[in-house]
C-alpha positions as CSV (number, residue, x, y, z in Angstrom):
1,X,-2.1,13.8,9.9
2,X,-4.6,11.9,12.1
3,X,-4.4,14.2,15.5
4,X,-5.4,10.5,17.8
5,X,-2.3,7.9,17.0
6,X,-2.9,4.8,17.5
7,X,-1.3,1.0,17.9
8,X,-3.1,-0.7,14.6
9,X,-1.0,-1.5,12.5
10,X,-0.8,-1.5,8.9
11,X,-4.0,-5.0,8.2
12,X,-1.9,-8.4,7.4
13,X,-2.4,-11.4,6.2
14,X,-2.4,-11.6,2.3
15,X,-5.7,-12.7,1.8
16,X,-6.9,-9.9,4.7
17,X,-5.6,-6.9,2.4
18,X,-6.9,-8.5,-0.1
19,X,-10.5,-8.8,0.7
20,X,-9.8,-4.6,2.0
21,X,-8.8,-3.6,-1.3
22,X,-11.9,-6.0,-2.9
23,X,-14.3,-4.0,-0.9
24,X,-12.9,-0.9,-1.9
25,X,-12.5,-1.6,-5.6
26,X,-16.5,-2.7,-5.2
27,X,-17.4,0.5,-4.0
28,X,-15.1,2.8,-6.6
29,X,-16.1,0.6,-9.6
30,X,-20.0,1.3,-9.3
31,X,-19.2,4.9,-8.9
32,X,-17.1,4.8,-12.0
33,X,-19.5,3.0,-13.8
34,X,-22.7,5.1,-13.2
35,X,-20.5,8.2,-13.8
36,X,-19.9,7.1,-17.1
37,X,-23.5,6.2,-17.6
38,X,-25.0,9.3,-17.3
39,X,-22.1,11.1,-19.7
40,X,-22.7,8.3,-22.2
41,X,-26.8,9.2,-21.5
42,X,-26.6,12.9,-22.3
43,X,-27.1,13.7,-19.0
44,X,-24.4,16.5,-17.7
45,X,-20.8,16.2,-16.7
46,X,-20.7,13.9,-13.3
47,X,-17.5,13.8,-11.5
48,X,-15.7,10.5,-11.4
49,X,-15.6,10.0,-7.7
50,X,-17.2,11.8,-4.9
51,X,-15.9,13.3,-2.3
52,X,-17.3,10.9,-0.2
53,X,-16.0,8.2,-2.1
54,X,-12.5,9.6,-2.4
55,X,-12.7,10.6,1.6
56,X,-12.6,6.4,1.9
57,X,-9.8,5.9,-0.7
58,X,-8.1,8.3,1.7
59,X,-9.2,6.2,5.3
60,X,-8.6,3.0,3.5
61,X,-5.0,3.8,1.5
62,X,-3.9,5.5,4.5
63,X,-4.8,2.5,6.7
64,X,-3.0,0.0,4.7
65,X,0.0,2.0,3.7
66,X,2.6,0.2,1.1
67,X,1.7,0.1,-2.2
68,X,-1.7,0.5,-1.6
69,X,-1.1,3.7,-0.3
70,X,1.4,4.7,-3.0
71,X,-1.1,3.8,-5.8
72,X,-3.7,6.7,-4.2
73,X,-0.6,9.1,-4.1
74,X,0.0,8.6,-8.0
75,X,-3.9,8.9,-8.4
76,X,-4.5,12.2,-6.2
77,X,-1.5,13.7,-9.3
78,X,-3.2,13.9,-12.7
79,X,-5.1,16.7,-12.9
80,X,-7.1,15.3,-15.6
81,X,-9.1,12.3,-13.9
82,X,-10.4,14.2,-11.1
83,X,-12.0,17.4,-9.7
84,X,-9.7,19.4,-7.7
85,X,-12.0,18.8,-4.6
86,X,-11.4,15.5,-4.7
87,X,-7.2,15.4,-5.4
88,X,-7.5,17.3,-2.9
89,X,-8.6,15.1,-0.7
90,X,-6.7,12.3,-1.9
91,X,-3.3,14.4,-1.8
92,X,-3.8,13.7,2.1
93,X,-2.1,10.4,1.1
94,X,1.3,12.0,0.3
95,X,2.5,13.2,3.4
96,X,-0.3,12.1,5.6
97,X,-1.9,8.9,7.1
98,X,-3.3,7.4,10.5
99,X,-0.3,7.6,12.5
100,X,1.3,4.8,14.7
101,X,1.6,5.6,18.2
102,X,4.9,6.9,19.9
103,X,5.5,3.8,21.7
104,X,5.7,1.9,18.2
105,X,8.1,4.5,17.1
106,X,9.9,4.0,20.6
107,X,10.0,0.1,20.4
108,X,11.4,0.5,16.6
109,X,14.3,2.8,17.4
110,X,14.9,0.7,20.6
111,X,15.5,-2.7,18.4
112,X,17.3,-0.8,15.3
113,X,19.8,1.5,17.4
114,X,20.0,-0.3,20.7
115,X,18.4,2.5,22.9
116,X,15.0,4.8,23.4
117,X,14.4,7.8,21.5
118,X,15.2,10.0,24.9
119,X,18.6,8.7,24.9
120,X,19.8,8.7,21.2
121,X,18.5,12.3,20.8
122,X,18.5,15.1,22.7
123,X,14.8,16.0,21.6
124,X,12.9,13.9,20.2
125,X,9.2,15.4,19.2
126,X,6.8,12.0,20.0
127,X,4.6,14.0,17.3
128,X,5.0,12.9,13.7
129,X,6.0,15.6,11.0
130,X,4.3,13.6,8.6
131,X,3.5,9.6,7.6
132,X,3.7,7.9,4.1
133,X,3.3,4.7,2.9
134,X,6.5,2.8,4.6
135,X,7.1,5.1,7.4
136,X,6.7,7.9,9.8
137,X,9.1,11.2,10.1
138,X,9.4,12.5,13.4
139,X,11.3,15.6,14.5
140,X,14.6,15.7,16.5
141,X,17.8,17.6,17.8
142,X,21.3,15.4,18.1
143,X,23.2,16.2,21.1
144,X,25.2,18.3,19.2
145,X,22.2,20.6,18.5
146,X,22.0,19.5,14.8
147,X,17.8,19.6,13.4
148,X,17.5,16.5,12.1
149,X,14.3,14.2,10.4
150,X,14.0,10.9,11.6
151,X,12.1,8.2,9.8
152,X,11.0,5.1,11.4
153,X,9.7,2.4,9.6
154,X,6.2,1.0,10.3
155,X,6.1,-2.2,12.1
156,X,5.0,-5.4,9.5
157,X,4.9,-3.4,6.4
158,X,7.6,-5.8,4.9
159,X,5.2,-8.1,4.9
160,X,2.2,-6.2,4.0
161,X,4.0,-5.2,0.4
162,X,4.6,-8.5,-0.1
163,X,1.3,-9.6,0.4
164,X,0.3,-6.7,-2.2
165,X,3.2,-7.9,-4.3
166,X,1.7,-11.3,-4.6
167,X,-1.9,-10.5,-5.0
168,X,-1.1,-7.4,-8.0
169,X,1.2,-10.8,-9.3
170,X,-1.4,-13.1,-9.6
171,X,-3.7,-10.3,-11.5
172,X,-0.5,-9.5,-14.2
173,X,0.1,-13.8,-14.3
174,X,-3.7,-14.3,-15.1
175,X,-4.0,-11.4,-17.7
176,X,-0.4,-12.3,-19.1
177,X,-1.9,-15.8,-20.3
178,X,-4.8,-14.2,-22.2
179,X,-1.9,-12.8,-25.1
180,X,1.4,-12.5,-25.3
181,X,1.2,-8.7,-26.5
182,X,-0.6,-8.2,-22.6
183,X,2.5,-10.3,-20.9
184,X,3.7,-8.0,-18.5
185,X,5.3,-10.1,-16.2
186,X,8.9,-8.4,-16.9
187,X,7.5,-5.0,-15.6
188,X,5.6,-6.0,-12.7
189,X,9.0,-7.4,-11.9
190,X,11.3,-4.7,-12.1
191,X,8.0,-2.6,-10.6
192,X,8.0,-5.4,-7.3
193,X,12.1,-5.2,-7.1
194,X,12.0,-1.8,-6.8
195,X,9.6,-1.3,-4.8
196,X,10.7,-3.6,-2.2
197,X,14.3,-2.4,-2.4
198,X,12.7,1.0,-0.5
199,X,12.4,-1.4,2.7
200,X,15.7,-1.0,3.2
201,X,17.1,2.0,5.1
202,X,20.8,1.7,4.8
203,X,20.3,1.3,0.9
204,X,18.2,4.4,1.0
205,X,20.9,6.5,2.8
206,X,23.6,5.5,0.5
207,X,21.5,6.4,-2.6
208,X,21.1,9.8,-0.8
209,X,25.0,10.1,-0.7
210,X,25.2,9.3,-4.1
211,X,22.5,12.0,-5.4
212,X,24.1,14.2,-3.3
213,X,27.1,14.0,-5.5
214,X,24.4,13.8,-8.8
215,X,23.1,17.6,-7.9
216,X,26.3,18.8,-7.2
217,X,26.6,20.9,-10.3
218,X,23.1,22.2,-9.4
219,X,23.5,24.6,-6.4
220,X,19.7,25.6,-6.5
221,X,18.8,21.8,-5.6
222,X,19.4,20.3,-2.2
223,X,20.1,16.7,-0.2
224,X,20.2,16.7,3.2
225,X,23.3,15.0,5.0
226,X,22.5,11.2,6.4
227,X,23.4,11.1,9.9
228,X,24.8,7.5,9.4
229,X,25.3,6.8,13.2
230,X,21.7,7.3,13.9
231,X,20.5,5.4,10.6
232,X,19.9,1.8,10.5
233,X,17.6,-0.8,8.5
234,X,14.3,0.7,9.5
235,X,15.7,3.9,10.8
236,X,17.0,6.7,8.7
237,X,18.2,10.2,10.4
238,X,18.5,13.0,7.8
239,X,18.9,16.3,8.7
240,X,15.9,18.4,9.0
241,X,15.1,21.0,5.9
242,X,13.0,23.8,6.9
243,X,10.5,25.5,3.6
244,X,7.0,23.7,2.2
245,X,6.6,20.8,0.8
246,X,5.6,21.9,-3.3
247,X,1.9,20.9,-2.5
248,X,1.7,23.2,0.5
249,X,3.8,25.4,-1.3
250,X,1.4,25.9,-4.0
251,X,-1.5,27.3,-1.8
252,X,0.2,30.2,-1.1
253,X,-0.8,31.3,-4.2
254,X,2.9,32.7,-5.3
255,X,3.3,35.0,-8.6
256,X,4.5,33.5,-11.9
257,X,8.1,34.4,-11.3
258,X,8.3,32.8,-8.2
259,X,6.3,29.7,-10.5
260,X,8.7,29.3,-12.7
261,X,11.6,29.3,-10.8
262,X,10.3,26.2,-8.5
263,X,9.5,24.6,-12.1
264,X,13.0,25.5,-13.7
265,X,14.2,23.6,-10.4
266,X,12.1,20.7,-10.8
267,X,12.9,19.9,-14.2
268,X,16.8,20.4,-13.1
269,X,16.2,17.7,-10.2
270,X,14.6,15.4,-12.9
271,X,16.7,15.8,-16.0
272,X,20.2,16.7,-14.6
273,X,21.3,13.6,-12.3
274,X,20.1,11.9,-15.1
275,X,21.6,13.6,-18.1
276,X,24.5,13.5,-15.9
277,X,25.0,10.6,-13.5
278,X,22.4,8.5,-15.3
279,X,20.2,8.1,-12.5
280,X,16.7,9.6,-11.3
281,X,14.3,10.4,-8.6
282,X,11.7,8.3,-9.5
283,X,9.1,9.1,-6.8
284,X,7.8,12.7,-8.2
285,X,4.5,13.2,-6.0
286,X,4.8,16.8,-4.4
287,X,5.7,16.2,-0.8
288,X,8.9,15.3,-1.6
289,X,10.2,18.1,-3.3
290,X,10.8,21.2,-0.5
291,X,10.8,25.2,-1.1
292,X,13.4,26.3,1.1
293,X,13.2,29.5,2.3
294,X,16.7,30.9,0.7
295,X,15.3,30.3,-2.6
296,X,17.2,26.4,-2.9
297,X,14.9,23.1,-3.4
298,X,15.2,20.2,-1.1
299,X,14.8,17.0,-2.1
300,X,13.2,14.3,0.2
301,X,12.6,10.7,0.0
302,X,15.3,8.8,-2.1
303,X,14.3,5.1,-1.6
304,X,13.2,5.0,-5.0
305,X,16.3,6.6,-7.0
306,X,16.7,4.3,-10.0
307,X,20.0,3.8,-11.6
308,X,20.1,3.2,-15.4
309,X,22.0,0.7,-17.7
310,X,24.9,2.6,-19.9
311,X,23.2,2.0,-23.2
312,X,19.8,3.4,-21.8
313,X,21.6,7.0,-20.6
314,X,23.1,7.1,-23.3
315,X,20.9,6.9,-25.7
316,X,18.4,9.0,-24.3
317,X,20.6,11.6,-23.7
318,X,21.5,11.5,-27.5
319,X,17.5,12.0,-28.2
320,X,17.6,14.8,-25.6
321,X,20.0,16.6,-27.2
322,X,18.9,16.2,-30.8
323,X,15.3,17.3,-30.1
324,X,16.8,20.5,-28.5
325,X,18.5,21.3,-31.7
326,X,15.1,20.7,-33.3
327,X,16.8,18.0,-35.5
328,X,14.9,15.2,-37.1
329,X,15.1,12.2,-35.2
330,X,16.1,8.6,-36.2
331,X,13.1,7.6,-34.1
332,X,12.8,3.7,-34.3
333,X,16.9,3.8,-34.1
334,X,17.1,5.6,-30.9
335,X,14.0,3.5,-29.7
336,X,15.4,0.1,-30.5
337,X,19.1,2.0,-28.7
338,X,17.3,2.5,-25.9
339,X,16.1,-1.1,-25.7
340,X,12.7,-0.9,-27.1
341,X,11.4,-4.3,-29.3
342,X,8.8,-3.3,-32.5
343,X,6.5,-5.7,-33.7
344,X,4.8,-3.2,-36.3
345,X,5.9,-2.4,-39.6
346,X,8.6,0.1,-39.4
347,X,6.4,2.8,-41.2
348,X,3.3,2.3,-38.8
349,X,5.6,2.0,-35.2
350,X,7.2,5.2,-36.6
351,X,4.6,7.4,-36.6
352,X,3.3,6.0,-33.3
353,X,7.0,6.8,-31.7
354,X,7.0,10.3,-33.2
355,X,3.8,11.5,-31.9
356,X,4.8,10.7,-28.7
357,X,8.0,12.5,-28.4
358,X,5.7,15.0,-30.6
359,X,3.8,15.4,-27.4
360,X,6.1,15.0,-25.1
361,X,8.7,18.0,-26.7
362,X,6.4,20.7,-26.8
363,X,7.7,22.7,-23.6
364,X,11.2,22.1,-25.9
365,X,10.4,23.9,-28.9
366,X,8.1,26.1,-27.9
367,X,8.8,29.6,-26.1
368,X,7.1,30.7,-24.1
369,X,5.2,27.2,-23.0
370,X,2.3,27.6,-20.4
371,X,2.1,24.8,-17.6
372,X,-1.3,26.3,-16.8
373,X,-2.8,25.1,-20.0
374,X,-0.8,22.1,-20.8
375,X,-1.9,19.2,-22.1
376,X,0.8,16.9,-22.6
377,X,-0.8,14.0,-20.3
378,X,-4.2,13.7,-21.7
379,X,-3.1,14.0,-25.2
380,X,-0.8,11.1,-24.2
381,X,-3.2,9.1,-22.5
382,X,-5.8,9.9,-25.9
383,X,-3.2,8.9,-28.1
384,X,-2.4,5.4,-26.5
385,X,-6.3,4.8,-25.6
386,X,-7.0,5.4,-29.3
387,X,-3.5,3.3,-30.9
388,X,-3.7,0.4,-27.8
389,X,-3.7,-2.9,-29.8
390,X,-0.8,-1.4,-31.7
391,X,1.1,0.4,-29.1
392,X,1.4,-2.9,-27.1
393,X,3.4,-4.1,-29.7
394,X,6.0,-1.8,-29.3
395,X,7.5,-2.7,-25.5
396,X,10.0,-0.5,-23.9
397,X,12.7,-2.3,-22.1
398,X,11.6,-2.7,-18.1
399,X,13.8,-0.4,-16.6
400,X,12.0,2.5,-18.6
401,X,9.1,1.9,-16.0
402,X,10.8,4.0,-13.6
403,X,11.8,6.7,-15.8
404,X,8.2,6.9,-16.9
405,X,7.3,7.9,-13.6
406,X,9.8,10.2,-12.9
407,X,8.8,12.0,-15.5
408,X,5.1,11.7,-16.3
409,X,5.0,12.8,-12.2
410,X,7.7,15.6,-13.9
411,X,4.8,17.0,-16.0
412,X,1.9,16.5,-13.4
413,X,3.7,18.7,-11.1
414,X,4.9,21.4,-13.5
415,X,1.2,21.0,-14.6
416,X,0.3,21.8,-10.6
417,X,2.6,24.7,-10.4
418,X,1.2,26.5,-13.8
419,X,3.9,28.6,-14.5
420,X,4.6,30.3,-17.9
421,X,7.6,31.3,-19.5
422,X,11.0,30.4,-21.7
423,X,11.1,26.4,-21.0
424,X,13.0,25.5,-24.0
425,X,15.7,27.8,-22.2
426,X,15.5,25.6,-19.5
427,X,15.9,22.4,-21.1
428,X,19.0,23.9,-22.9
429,X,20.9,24.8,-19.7
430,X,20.0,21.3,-19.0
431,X,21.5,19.7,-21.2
432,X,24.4,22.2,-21.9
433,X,25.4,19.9,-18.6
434,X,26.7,17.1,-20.0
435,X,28.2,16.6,-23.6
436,X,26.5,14.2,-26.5
């Protein structure tokens, strides 16, 4: 976290984050592009980016916040894009960025609570704990002595996602009219919805309630309480879990026991409230998942917490439970259930589909399964480079954006942790939560 807050805030003016993210992109592309050059050359292995090249991903994310900033996060997870020097430095994006200055954070609780910080709370810490991509979380006691986490929203940023929201639009309209098999217009929609839906703090308290209630079968996973009388549109007051975030977590350098039990957990907070509830935590980059220090996890951040259709839970959950018992799948049936649309011969989208649940099953039929040397997400991303033209023909409904994430960020940060051991176990107990 930047140690000198200041008052800039997050650049406006569409056409201003624009021309930042045009002068970025400039800048990354040629580095991409000679990298490649010398691997395609003979020359040895280069690194994709630089440090000193990711070091202004990190200044210039940070600075902008919003979606920009959430695109680094996402980019500073896969393991197998970039050298660990360099997620490294671009994991500085997932609980850290330039911090606004206390008397923003005053002036922001002042118009959302009707009163300063000094009165509302009985400490208030004018430090931040840590600052994303929409807001700030600073440290506090309530009168009544409760810890609690309070986030305050950065001035403008409503604004400054929209602007990002219309300029990634135009690029998805323009590349939609080139062919209908690269119309993505339907995602990019659900994919702007839901990200603008995080703007709202009340929302994002009451979807912590209800998760609450989601993990209540699950006593090794945790949601902090909403302090609803000190929560407001662009103020939410949680209370205050004490452990390490999983990225800090991680660099203690804990044994494989103590590995797998955080992954056991992870997989529980992924697959259980939706296997259960049908709903999930869709924003899986590691500082919001906390190691408490009786053994629980905490769960942080639940803006993003997507809510499924019937048919979609329920059909998934029926593919779940069939691949555990090693059955043979009905795979374009269950795919079409879900909501999927083929435009393939049968035979050809068939053998697509079941290489990727191929892929994606391993840690389910295999025991023991090692994280440390998984390959799950490049043989993914190797199987749909090679198959493009005719995996675009094969379109999952848009609401399966969200559970993409959720769990392709599942598998990046089981992937991070490394731990070995009976997964397929795991996945059982999971789904021994709900019937078929």
């Amino acid at each position: 976290m930047a140690s000198e807050p200041d008052d800039k805030l997050p650049p406006q003016g569409r056409f201003n984050r624009l021309r930042k993210l045009a002068g970025l992109s400039m800048h990354v592309g040629t580095e991409v592009l000679k990298a490649g050059a010398k691997q395609l050359s003979g020359s040895s292995p280069t690194d994709l980016l630089s440090l000193g090249t990711a070091e202004k991903l990190v200044a210039t994310l940070g600075e902008m916040k919003g979606a920009a900033m959430k695109l680094g996060q996402a980019l500073s997870m896969d393991p197998d894009l970039l050298t660990p020097e360099v997620r490294q430095m671009l994991a500085r994006l997932q609980n850290q960025a330039p911090a606004m200055s206390y008397a923003q954070v005053s002036r922001v609780i002042q118009q959302e609570l009707g009163g300063p910080p000094e009165a509302l709370f009985k400490e208030f810490s004018p430090e931040a704990l840590a600052a994303a991509s929409l807001g700030q979380v600073h440290r506090a006691v309530l009168h009544d002595g409760r810890q609690v986490a309070v986030k305050v929203q950065y001035p403008g940023i409503d604004a400054s996602m929209g602007h990002d929201m219309d300029n990634l639009g135009l690029v998805v309209k323009t590349v939609s009219k080139t062919s209908r098999m690269m119309d993505g217009t339907a995602y990019f929609q659900e994919f702007r919805a839901e990200l603008m839906l995080e703007l709202d703090y009340r929302r994002e308290a009451k979807l912590a309630q209800g998760f609450a209630k989601s993990v209540a079968r699950l006593p090794d996973l945790y949601v902090p309480r909403v302090i609803e009388e000190r929560s407001s549109h662009r103020v939410l007051t949680l209370e205050l879990l004490e452990g390490q975030t999983l990225k800090d977590w991680v660099t203690t350098s804990p044994d494989n026991a103590a590995r797998f039990r955080v992954a056991r957990q992870l997989i529980r907070a992924t697959y259980g409230p939706f296997l259960d509830a049908g709903e999930i935590h869709a924003d899986p980059h590691p500082g919001n998942f906390m190691v408490m220090p009786d053994g629980r996890m905490g769960l942080l951040d639940f803006g993003s917490i997507k809510r499924f259709t019937p048919g979609f839970v329920t059909a998934n959950r029926r593919m779940f439970q069939q691949a555990l018992r090693l059955e043979t799948l009905d795979v374009l049936g269950l795919c079409r259930e879900v909501g999927f649309s083929v435009e393939l011969p049968e035979a050809e989208a068939e053998v697509l589909l079941r290489e990727v649940l191929h892929i994606a099953g391993r840690p389910m039929r295999s025991a023991p399964y090692d994280y440390g040397t998984c390959d799950i997400n490049r043989d993914m991303r190797n199987h749909f480079t090679k198959n493009a033209a005719r995996i675009m023909r094969i379109r999952p409904p848009p609401e399966a954006m969200m559970f993409f994430r959720a769990t392709g960020g599942l598998a990046q940060n089981l992937r991070l942790l490394g731990a070995a051991g009976d997964f397929r176990q795991v996945f059982l107990e999971v789904g021994a939560l709900v019937g078929e």
